[in-house]
C-alpha positions as CSV (number, residue, x, y, z in Angstrom):
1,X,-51.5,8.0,153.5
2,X,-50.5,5.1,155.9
3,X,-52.9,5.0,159.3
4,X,-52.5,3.6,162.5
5,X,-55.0,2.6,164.2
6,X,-55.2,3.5,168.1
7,X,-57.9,3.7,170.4
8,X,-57.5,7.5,170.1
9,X,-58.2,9.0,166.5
10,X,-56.2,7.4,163.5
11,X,-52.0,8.4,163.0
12,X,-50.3,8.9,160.7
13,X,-46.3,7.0,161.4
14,X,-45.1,9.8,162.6
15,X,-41.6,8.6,162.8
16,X,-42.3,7.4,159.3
17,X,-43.2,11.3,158.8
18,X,-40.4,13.1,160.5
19,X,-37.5,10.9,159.6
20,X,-38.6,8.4,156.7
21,X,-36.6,5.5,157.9
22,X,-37.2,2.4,159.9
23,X,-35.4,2.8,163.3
24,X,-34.4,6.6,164.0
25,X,-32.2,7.6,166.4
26,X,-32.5,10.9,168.2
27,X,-29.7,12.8,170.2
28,X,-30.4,14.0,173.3
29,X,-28.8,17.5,173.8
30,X,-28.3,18.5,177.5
31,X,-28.2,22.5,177.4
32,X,-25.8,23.9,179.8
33,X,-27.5,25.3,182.7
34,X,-29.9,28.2,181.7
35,X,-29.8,31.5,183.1
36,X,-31.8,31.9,186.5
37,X,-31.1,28.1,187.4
38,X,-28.8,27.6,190.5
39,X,-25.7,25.8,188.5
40,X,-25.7,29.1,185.8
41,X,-22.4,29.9,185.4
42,X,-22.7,34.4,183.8
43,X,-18.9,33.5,182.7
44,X,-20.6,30.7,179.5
45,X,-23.2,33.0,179.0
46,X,-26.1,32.2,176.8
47,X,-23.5,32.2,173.6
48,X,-21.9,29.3,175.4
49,X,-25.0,27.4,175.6
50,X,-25.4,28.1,172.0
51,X,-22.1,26.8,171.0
52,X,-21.8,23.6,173.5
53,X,-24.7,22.7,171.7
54,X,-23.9,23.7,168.2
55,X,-20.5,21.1,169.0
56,X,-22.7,18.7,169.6
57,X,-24.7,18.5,167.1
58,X,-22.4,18.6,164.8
59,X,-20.7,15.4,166.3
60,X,-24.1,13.8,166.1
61,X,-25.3,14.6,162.6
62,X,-21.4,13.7,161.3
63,X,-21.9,10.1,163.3
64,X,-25.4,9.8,162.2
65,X,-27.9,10.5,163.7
66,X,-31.7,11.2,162.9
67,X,-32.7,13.8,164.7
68,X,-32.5,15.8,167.8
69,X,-34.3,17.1,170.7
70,X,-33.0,19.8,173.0
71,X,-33.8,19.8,177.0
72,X,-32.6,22.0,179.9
73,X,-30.9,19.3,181.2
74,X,-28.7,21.1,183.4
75,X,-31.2,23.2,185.3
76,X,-31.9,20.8,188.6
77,X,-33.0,20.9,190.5
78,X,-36.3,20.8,187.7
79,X,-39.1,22.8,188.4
80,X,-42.7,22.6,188.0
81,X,-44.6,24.0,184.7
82,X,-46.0,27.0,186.7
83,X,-43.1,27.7,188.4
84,X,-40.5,28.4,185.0
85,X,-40.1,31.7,184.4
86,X,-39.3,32.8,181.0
87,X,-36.1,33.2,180.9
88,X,-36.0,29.2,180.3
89,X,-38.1,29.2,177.2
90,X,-36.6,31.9,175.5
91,X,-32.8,30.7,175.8
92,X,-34.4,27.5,174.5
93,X,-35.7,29.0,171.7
94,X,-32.5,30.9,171.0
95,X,-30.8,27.7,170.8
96,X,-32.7,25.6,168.8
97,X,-33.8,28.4,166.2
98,X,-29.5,28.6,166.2
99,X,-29.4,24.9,165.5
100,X,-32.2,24.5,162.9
101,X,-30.2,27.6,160.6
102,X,-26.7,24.9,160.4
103,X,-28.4,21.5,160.7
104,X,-31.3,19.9,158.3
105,X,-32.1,17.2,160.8
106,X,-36.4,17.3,163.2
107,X,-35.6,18.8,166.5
108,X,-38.0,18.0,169.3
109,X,-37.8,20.0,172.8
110,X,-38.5,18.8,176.1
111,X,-38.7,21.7,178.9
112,X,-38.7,20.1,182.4
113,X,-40.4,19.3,184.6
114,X,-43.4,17.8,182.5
115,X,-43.7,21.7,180.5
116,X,-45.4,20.0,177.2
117,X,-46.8,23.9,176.9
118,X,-43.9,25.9,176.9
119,X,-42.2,23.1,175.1
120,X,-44.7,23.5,172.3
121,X,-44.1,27.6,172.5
122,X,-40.1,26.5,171.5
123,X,-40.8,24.4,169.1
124,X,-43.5,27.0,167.2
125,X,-41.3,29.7,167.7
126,X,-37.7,28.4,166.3
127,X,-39.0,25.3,163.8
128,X,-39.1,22.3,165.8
129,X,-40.8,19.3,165.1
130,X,-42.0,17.5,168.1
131,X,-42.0,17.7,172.3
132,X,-41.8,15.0,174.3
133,X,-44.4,15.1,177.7
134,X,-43.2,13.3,180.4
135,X,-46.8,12.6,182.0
136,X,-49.2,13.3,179.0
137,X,-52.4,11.5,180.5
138,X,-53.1,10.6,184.3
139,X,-50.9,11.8,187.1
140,X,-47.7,11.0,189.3
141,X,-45.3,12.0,191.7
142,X,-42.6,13.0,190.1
143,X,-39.0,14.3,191.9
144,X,-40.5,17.7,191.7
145,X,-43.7,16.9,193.4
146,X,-47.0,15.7,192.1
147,X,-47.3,16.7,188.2
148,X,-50.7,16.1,186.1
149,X,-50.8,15.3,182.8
150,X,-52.2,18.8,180.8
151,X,-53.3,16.7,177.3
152,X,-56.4,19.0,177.7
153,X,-55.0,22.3,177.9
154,X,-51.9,21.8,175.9
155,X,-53.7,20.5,172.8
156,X,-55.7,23.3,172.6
157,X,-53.3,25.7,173.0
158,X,-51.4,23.6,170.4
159,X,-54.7,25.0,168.0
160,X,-54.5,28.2,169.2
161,X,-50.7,28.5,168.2
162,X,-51.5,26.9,164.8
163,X,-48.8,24.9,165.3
164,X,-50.3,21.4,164.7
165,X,-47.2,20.4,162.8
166,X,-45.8,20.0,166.1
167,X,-46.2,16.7,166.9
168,X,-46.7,14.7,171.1
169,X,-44.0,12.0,172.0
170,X,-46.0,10.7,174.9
171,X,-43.9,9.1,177.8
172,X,-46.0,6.2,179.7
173,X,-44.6,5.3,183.1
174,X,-42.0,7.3,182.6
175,X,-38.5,7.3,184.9
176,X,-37.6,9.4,187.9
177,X,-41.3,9.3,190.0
178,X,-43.6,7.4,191.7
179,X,-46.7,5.8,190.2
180,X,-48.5,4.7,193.0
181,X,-51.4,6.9,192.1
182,X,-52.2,5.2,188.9
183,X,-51.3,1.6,190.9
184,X,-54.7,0.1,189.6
185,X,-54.2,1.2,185.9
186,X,-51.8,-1.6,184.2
187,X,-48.8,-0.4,182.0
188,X,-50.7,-1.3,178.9
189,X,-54.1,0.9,180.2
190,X,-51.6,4.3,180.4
191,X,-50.8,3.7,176.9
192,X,-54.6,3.5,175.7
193,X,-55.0,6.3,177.3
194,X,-52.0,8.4,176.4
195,X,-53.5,7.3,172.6
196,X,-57.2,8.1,173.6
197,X,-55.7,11.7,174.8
198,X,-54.0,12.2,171.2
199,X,-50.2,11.2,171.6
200,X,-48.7,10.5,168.4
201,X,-45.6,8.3,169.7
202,X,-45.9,7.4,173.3
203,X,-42.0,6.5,174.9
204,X,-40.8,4.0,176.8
205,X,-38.1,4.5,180.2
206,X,-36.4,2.2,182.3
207,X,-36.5,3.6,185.6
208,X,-33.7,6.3,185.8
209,X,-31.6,8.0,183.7
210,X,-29.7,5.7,181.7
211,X,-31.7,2.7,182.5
212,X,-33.1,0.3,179.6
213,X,-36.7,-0.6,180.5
214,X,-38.2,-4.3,181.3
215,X,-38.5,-6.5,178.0
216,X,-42.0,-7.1,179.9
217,X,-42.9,-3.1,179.8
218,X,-41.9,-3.0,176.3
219,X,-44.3,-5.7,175.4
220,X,-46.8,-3.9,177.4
221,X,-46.9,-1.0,175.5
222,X,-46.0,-2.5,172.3
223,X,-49.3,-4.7,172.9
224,X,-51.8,-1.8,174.0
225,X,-50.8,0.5,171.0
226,X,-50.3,0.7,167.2
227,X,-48.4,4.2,167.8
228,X,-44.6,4.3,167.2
229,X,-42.9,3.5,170.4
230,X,-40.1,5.2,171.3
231,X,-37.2,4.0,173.9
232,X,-36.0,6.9,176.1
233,X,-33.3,5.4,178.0
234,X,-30.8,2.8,178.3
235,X,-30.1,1.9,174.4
236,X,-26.1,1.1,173.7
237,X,-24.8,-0.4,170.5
238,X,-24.5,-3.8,172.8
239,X,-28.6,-3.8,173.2
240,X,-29.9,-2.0,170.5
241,X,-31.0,-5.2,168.2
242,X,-33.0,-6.3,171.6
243,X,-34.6,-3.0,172.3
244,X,-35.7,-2.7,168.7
245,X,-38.0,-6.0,169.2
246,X,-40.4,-3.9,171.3
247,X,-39.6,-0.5,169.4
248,X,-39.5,1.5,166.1
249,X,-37.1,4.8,167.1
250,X,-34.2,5.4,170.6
251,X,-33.9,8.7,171.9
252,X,-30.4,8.5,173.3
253,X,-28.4,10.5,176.1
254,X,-26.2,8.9,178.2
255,X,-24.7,6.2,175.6
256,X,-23.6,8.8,173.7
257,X,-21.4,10.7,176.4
258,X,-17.8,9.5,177.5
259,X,-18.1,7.4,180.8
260,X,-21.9,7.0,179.6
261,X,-23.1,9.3,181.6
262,X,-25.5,12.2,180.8
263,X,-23.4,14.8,181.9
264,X,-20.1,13.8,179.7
265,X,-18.9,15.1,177.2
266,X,-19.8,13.6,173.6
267,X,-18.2,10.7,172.9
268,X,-18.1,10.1,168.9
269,X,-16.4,6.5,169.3
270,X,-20.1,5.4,171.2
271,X,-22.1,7.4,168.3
272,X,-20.9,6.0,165.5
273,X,-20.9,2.2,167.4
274,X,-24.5,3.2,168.1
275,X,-25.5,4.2,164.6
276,X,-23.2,0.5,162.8
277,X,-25.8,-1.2,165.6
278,X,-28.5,0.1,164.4
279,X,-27.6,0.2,160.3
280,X,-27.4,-3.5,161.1
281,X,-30.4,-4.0,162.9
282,X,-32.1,-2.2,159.6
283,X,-30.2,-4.8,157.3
């Protein structure tokens, strides 16, 4: 077995795991809003959830793609982890336990705000493969208020769930917030510490949705850690080859949508652009 050594305990590649390929590219799938959140529209129902993103991914498996992670997307504005009810949860898990029957590919979940808990309750319930945390270690103030990072509690409950096949995508610095709090702690210190706290990728933002982060902040993080590093926004066929100096896997969202924004329909011109960019990169 292949280790990596952090200054956390030693990793296996998890990308290397999930995906067995160099550079992976994930596909974000925005769910339609969610029953309960204020743009729910009782007409699409939660079978038109389920088929808007059964269309999907199909368009990004056929243009392909590695993976893909599922997110409630649509539900702003987001609310804190003790505030979801769980009506969010289990539409999630309806969804991607739908996908994972008709498609072979890792699906990872990400229940906002910052939910790395009931994201890891999706994912053991309907078969995914990892959850991304948006503040895994430390603290900040995020658009929903001040949201802690819940290693602690979540890895534990991970144990209790025997769902350790589930793996943490760890985002450091991550977009949309503040980071005033942890002002004193340099890029490259959050990453030790999201590695110390037992992330097995930590991810990489620019600073909102869409937005390609610093080559400097890449370099951070690509210093601090041996972890895979993931990019979580901002990667287009046009930048890919630069992004991938700093990085070993892309989740991507808005690139793949028409007008490249998150909220567009999928665009399977940009996805298979995206995936010839990468192939490339991969020689």
């Amino acid at each position: 077995m292949s280790e990596l050594l952090t200054d956390g305990l030693p990793k296996e590649d998890d990308l290397q795991r999930l995906f067995g390929r160099h550079y992976p590219l994930i596909g974000m799938l925005h769910l339609l809003p969610i029953p309960g959140s204020p743009h729910y529209d009782p007409a699409v129902g939660v079978g038109g959830i389920v088929d808007r993103a059964r269309r999907e991914a199909a368009q990004l498996v056929e243009a392909g793609f590695d993976g893909l992670i599922v997110e409630n997307g649509w539900d702003i504005p987001f609310l804190k982890p003790e505030d979801l009810g769980p009506e969010t949860p289990s539409v999630m898990a309806v969804v991607l336990s739908e996908l994972r029957r008709e498609f072979g590919v890792p699906f990872g979940v990400n229940v906002l705000a910052n939910a790395a808990a009931v994201s890891l309750a999706v994912a053991a319930a309907a078969g995914g493969s990892f959850v991304r945390a948006n503040q895994w270690a430390n603290a900040y103030v995020a658009n929903e208020g001040f949201l802690e990072g819940k290693a602690g509690q979540v890895l534990r409950y991970r144990r209790a769930l025997a769902a350790e096949n589930v793996s943490i995508w760890a985002d450091v610095h991550v977009k949309l917030g503040a980071h005033a709090i942890t002002a004193d702690r340099s890029i490259a210190d959050q990453t030790r510490d999201a590695a110390w706290f037992d992330a097995d990728a930590v991810i990489v933002t620019g600073t909102r949705l869409g937005n390609e982060p610093t080559d400097a902040e890449m370099a951070q993080i690509r210093g601090a850690t041996t972890l895979p590093i993931v990019v979580g926004s901002g990667v287009r066929a046009e930048n890919i080859g630069a992004v991938a100096r700093f990085t070993d896997g892309a989740i991507i969202g808005s690139a793949i949508k028409s007008g490249g924004v998150w909220h567009g329909d999928i665009d399977p011109v940009s996805c298979r652009q995206i995936v010839a960019a990468r192939d490339r990169i991969e020689g």
